[in-house]
C-alpha positions in Angstrom: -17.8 -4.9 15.5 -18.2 -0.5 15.2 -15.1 -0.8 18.1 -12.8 -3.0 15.6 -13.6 -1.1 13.1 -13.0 2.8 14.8 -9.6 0.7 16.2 -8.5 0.1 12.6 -9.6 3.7 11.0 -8.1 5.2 14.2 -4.1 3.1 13.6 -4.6 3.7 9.7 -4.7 7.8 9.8 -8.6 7.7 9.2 -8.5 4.8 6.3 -9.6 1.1 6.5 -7.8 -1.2 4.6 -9.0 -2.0 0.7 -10.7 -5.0 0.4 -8.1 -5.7 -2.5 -5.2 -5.1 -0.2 -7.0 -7.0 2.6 -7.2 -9.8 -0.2 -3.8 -9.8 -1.2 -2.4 -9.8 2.2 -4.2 -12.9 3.3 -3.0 -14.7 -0.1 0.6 -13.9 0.7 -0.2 -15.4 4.5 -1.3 -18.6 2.5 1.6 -18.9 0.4 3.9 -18.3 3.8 2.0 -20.7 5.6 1.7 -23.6 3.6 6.1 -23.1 3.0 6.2 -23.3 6.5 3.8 -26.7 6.8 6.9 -27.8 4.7 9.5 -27.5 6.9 10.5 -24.0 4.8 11.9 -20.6 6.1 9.5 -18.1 4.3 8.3 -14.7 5.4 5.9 -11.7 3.8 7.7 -8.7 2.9 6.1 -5.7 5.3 3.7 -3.3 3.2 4.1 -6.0 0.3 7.4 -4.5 -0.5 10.3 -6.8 -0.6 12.6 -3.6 0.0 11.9 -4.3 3.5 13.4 -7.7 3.4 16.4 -6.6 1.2 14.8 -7.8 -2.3 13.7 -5.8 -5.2 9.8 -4.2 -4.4 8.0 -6.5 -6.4 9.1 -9.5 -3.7 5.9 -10.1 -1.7 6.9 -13.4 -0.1 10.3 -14.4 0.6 11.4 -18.8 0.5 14.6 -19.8 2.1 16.0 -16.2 1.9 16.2 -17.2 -1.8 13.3 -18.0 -4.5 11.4 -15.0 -4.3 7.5 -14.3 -4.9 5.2 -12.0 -6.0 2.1 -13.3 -4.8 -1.2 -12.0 -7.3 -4.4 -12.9 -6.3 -7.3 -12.6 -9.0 -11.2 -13.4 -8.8 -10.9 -15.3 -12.5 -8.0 -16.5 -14.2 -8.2 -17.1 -17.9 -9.7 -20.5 -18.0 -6.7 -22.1 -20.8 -4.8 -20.8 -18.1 -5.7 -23.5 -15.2 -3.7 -26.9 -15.6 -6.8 -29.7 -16.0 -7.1 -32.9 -13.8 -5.3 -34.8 -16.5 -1.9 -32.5 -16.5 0.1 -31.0 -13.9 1.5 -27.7 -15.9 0.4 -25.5 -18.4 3.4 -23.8 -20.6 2.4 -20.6 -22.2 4.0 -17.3 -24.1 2.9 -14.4 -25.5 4.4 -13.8 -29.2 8.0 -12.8 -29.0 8.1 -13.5 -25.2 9.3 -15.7 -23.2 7.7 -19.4 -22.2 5.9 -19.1 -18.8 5.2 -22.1 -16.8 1.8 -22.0 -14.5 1.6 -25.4 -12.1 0.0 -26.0 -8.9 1.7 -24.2 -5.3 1.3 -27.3 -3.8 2.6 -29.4 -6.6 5.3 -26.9 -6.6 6.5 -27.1 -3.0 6.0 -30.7 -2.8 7.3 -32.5 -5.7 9.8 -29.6 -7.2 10.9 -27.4 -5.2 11.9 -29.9 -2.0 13.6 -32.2 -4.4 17.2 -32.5 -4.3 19.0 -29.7 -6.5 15.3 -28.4 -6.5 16.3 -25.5 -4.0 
């Protein structure tokens, strides 16, 4: 384990990677991932910075060389937030901001994004 660990502070100047960052990058794998069990092109942006895939920096994950992601990764969410067993969506705004829509990824993928005109 010491080796892995003197490999990774050796490639990374001296620094390991933040357990934050280590977090985030393995989130932005999932979200990849599960596009791809779909039958989807998607791909991470290197460094988490879509100006490596030609996108704006904010782009983390990249669909179909289109719909574009910025993947965030929390340990709690607001609990109003999460969409119950009995609904699929939860619609939300600030005051004097725009309506937000929070659903389920896999929801998402499978039964918006992959339906006809849905792309």
């Amino acid at each position: 384990m010491q080796q892995w660990k003197d490999l990774i502070t050796n490639y990374s100047g001296g620094k390991m990677p933040s357990k934050s960052k280590t977090k985030g990058n393995t989130f932005e794998r999932l979200i990849v991932n599960k596009a791809k069990d779909l039958g989807l092109e998607a791909k991470r942006a290197w460094g988490s910075n879509g100006r490596s895939i030609g996108w704006h920096e904010e782009v983390d994950v990249l669909i179909d060389n289109s719909f574009t992601i910025q993947a965030k990764c929390r340990k709690k969410l607001a609990d109003f937030l999460i969409p119950s067993e009995h609904v699929k969506s939860v619609v939300f705004k600030q005051d004097r901001g725009e309506t937000l829509i929070l659903l389920r990824f896999d929801d998402f993928l499978e039964n918006h994004y992959m339906k006809p005109g849905g792309k």
